[in-house]
N, C-alpha and C positions, 0 to 999 in steps of 0.2 A: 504494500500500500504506500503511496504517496505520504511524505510525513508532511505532516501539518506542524503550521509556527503558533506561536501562542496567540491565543485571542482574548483583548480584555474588552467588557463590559464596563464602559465607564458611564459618569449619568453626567447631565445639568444639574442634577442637586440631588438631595436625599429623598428616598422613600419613592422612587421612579420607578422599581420595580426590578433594579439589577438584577439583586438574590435567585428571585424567583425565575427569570430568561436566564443566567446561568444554569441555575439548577437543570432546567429544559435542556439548555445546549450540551451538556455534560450527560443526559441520558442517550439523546442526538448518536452522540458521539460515537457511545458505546453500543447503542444498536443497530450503527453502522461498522462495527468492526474494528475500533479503536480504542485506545485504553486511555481513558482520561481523566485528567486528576484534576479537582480544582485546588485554588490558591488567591487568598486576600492578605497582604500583605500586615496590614490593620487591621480590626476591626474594633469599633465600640459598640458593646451592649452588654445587657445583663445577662439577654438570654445565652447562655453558654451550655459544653458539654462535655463529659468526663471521656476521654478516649483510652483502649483498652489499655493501656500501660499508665494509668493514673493522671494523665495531664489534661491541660483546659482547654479547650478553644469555640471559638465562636459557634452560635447553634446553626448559623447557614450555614457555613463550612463542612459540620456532621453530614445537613441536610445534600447537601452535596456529593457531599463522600457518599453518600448512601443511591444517590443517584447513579454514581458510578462504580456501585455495587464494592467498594471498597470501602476499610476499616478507616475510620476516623485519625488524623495524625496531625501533631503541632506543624510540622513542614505546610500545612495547608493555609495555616492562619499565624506564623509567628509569634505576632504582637496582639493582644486583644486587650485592652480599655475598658474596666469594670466604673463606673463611675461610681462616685459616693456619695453620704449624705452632705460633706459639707465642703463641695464643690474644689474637692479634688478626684482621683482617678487612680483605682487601681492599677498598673501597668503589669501585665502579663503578660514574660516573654518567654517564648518555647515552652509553653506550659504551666510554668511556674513564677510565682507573683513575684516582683524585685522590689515591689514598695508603693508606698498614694505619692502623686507629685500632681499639685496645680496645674494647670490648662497653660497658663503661660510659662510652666517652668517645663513643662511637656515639651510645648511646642515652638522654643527656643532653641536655639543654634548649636549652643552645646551638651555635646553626646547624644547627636544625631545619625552622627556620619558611624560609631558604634553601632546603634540601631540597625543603620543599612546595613552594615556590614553582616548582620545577622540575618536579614530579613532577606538579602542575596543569596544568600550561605543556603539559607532554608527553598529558596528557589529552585537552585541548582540540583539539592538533594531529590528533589521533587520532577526536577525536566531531568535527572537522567533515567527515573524509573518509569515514568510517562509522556504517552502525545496524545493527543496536544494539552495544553495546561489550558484551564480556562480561566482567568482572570478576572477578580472584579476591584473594582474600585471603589473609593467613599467620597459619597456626599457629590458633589461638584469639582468638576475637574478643574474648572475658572476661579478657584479663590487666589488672587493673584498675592497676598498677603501671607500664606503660609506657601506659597511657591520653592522658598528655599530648602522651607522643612519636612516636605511633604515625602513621605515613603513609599506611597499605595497608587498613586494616581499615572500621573506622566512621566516622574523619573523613573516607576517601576517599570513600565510600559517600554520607554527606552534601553533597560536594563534586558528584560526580558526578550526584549526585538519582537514586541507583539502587536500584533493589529489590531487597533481599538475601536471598537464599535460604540457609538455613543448611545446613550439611551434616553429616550425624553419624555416624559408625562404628558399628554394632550390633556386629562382630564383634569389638571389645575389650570390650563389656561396659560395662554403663551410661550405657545410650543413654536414657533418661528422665532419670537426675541430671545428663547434660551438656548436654542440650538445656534441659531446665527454667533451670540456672543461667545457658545461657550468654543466653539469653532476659533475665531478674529480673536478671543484674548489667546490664543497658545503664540508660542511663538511656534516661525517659520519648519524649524524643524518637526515640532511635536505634530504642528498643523498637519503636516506630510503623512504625519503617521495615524490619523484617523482616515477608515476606511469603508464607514458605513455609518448610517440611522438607523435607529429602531423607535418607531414611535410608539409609545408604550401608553396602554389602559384605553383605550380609544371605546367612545360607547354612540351606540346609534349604527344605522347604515353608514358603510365606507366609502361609499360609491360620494359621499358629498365630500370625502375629502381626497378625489384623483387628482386635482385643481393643487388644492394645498400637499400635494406628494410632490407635484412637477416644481410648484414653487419653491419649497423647502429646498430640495436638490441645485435651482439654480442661484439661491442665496447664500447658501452654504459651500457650494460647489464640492459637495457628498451626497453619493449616493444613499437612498431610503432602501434597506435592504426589507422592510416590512412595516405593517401598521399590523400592530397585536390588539385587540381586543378585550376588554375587561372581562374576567369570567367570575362566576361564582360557584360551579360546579365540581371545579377540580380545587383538591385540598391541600396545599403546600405548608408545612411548618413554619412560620413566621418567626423572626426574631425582632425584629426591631419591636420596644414599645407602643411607638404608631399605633402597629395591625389592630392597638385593644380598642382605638377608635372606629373600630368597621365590627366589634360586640356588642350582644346586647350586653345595655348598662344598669336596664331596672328592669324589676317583674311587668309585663304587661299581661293583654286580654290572651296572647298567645302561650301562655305559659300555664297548662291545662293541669298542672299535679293536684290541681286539692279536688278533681274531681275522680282520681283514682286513676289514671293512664299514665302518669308519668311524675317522678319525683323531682321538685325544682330544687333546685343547687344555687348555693347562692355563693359566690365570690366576693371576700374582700380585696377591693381596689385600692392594695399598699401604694404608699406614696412612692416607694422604690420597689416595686415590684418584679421579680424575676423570674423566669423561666414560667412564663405563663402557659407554655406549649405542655405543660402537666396537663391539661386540661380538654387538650383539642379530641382526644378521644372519646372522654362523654360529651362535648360538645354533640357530638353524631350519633351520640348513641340514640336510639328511639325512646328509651324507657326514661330520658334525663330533659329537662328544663334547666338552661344552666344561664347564668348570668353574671355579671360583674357590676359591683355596686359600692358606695363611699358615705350612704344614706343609712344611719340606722335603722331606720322604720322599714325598709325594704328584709331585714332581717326576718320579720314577722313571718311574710311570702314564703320561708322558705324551708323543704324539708330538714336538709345539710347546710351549714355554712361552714367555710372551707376557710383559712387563715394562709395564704400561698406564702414559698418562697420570696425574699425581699434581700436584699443589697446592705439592708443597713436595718437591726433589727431591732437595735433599742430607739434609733430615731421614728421609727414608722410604731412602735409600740407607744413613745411617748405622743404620737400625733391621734392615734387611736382613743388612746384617752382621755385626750382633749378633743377631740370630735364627738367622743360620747359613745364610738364606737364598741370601744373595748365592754361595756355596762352593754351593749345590745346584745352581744357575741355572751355574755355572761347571764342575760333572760333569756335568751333562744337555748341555753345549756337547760335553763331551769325550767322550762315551758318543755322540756325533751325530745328537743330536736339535737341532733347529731354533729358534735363538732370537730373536724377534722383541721389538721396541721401539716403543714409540709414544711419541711429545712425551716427558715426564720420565723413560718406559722408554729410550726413545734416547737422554738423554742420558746415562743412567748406563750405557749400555752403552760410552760413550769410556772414555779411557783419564781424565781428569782432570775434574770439576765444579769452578770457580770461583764465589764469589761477592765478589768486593773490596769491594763497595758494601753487603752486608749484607742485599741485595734482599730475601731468604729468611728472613734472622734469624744465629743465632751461627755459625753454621756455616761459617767462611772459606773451607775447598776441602775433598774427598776424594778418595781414587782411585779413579776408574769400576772397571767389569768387565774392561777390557781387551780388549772382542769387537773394536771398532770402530776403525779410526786417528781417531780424531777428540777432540778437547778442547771444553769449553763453559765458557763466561763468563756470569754470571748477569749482567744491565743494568737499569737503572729500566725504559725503554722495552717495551711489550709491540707483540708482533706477536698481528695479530687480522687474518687475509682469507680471503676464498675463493679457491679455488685448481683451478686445472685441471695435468693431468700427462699426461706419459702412459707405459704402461706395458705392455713387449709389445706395442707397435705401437697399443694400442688409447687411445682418452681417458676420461680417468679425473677425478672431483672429488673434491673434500673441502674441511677449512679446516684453517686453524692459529691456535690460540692460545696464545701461549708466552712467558715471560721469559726470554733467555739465545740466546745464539748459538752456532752451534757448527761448527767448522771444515769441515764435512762440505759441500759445495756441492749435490750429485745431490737431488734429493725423496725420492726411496728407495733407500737405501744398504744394497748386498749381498754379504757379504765372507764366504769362511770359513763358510756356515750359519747367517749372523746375517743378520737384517733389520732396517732402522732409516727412522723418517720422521718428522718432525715432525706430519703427516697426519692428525688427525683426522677417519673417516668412509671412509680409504683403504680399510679392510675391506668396505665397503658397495660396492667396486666387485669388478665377477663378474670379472675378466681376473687381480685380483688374490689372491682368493683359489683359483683356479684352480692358479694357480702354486705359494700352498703347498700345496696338496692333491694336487699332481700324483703319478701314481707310487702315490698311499697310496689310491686307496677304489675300488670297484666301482658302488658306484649313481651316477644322474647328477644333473648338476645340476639344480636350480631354476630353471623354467621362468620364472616371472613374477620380474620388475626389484623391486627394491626400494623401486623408489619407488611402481610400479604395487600393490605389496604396501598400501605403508604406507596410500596413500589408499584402496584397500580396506578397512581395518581401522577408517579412519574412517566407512566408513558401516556397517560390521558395528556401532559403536557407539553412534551415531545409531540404526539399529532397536533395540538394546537399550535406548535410554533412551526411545526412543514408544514400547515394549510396558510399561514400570514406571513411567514418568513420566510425569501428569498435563499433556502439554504444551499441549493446550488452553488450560487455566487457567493455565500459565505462562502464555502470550501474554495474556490476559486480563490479568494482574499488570502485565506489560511494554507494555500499551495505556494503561491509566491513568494519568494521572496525579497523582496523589492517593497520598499514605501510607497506611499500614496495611492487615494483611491482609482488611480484609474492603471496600478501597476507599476507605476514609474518611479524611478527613485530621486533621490530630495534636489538632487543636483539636475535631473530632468524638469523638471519645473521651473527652477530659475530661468 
């Protein structure tokens, strides 16, 4: 087979849909008979994931890996960016946390060129075991401001020798002024090296925009390799925060559990909420009503309220109970409805959080909920592995990633109506959600595994991007090797 050169996916700005058209183009790949790896040189988020030799990395990058039917590994995501409560950043590299540093001390000059240094290192490891690499970028390629400092975008892209495809939102509106600029601010060289559009989230018939396809191309003087269309059908793991704006937020008319069909779930919406992808499988389940909410009173609505992973657990615990929160989650206990904990939900369901060491920032201790006998100790050290359990007789996976220990020994701890686990991904096993649902709904379960689901979903997305994307001509882009869109290399142009 023809080797193909790296392709990155870079956007006009954040939340364009990179993640998601990677993911696509990394299944692409391999259903064409090539072995592809993805790779983000940065990423920030909360949502993260434990790969099998106990390290971190971003959850699109998993979601990725998983696309391309391969184990999760730091060479895919180097560097990953945990943020915290008080507007610093965890920095995680290769895996492993190196320390919080502030945004401007981050993204300052020095010990940057260390960074690259790692973050090529981790490339290379990565392009000699696979082709093509598929690249994404963050946020906007145009921030002329962090141009020096920047890892992931257009020095990588240079580093790489990869063809970047840019990607643009129609559905926020001013998709010709962001594409045009983000085009005109590169400089000449970088400029060479984008090789395509992808106009991303497009809703309505396409046919009204064949006019604005011809014009973009001769504004930009790059080809529009496709106009994608918004979907709701197929189900992609989300990381960014964002996604939680496209959930439901409060009980409505649609949420039918008190009439016996389905048991509502109710989500609290931490202020640093993490790894909310705990969730997306009873999202679908039939038997579940599930929701996310920051409102007391919505508590009443619901059968389970669920306390998720969080970033920062005595800030979001101290915010809970000055929203009145924590006293709602404490009558839905006493009203006997069922409360469940995950990583920073479990711990604030003990009786006590510590933090002596400051791990978290000011906050020395608070007193948990009191569901739980259990105490936690906040520590430098993080726990980051996969994990096997088991549960009801049956085996069960997940991972944990966490700061703080906590007196409770079992994996899932079940006292009194409350449930507690460090677990992230426990929800994704059926024996387990089984158990909370028991008793409460009439329809059955879900037939197909979650994992049989998920990689379904990847090739429901693969056909939607070879029905709107030009993939021919991708592969065309990714054969050459020569700059610019129309083949030619930088000094051709001139």
């Amino acid at each position: 087979m023809t080797p193909l050169r790296p392709i990155m996916l870079a956007g006009t700005g954040s939340d364009v849909g990179k993640s998601v058209l990677a993911t696509g183009l990394c299944r692409i790949f391999l259903q064409d008979g090539y072995h592809p790896a993805p790779f983000k040189a940065q990423n920030m988020a909360l949502n993260s994931f434990a790969t099998p030799d106990g390290l971190e990395i971003g959850r699109a990058q998993a979601v990725q890996a998983e696309a391309c039917r391969l184990q999760p590994h730091t060479d895919m995501n180097p560097v990953l960016l945990k943020p915290n409560s008080d507007h610093t950043t965890q920095v995680v590299l290769n895996g492993r946390p190196i320390g919080n540093r502030s945004a401007y001390a981050y993204f300052r000059a020095e010990g940057r060129e260390q960074l690259r240094a790692e973050v090529c290192a981790a490339f290379d490891r990565l392009k000699a075991r696979y082709a093509p690499i598929v690249l994404e970028g963050a946020g906007s390629i145009s921030e002329l401001n962090l141009r020096q400092s920047d890892l992931v975008n257009m020095p990588m892209a240079r580093y790489a020798d990869a063809a970047v495809v840019l990607v643009a939102d129609i559905d926020r509106g001013g998709v010709f002024a962001s594409c045009y600029g983000s085009v005109m601010l590169q400089t000449p060289e970088d400029r060479q090296r984008i090789c395509g559009i992808i106009v991303n989230k497009f809703r309505g018939d396409l046919r009204l925009f064949d006019d604005g396809r011809r014009l973009l191309e001769q504004v930009c003087g790059v080809p529009v390799l496709g106009v994608v269309p918004q979907f709701k059908d197929i189900h992609i793991d989300e990381e960014d925060s964002v996604a939680l704006a496209s959930k439901a937020m409060a009980p409505d008319s649609r949420h039918d559990g008190h009439d016996g069909q389905r048991t509502v779930i109710a989500v609290v919406l931490l202020r640093h909420i993490s790894n909310f992808t705990d969730f997306d499988v009873l999202e679908r389940d039939p038997r579940v009503s599930l929701f996310y909410t920051a409102n007391p009173a919505d508590l009443a609505e619901a059968d389970i309220v669920v306390l998720p992973g969080t970033k920062a657990t005595l800030d979001d615990l101290y915010h809970l109970r000055r929203s009145g929160m924590a006293a709602a989650v404490l009558q839905a206990h006493a009203a006997g409805k069922t409360i469940v904990g995950i990583c920073g939900g479990f711990q604030m369901l003990g009786h006590t959080v510590q933090d002596p060491e400051g791990v978290e920032g000011g906050i020395p201790a608070m007193p948990g909920l009191g569901l739980l006998p259990m105490h936690t100790t906040m520590c430098a050290d993080k726990t980051t592995r996969q994990v096997e359990f088991c549960f009801q007789g049956a085996r069960c996976r997940g991972y944990e990633i966490h700061q703080g220990q906590s007196t409770a020994t079992e994996p899932i701890v079940m006292q009194n109506g409350c449930i507690g686990t460090y677990i992230h991904g426990c929800l994704d096993n059926a024996p387990v959600i089984d158990y909370l649902l028991k008793d409460r709904h009439q329809q059955p379960a879900p037939a197909e595994s979650p994992e049989d689901f998920r990689q379904r979903q990847y090739d429901l997305l693969a056909d939607h991007l070879r029905k709107y994307v030009d993939i021919p001509r991708l592969y065309d882009i990714a054969k050459n090797t020569a700059h610019g869109p129309q083949g030619h290399s930088a000094d051709d142009e001139r």
